[in-house]
C-alpha positions, 0 to 999 in steps of 0.5 A: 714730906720735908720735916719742919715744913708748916705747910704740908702735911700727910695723914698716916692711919695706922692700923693693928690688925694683930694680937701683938701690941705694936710700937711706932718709932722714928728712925730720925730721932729713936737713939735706942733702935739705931744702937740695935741697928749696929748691933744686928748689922755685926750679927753673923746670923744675918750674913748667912741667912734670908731669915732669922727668927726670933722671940716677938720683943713687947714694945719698950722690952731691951733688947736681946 
């Protein structure tokens, strides 16, 4: 989809099949989940690992 084109269009369903309470962003326009995306390309956990667990954040919980 090409953003700001009034003549198209695209259903998106979303669905939460899960216990947690879920949070939709856009990486186009959310400035907090770029800031956490330069923060956690920096951490070393994720240079070493294929995995890193963490705690489930709650939707507009800060960040860690």
């Amino acid at each position: 989809m090409l953003p700001y084109n009034n003549e198209a269009y695209a259903l998106v369903e979303i669905t939460n099949p899960s216990d947690y309470d879920t949070e939709l962003f856009s990486l186009d326009f959310d400035q907090q989940f770029l800031k956490e995306e330069k923060h956690l390309a920096k951490y070393e956990e994720f240079k070493n690992n294929a995995a890193v667990y963490l705690p489930i954040r709650n939707p507009g919980s800060p960040f860690w």
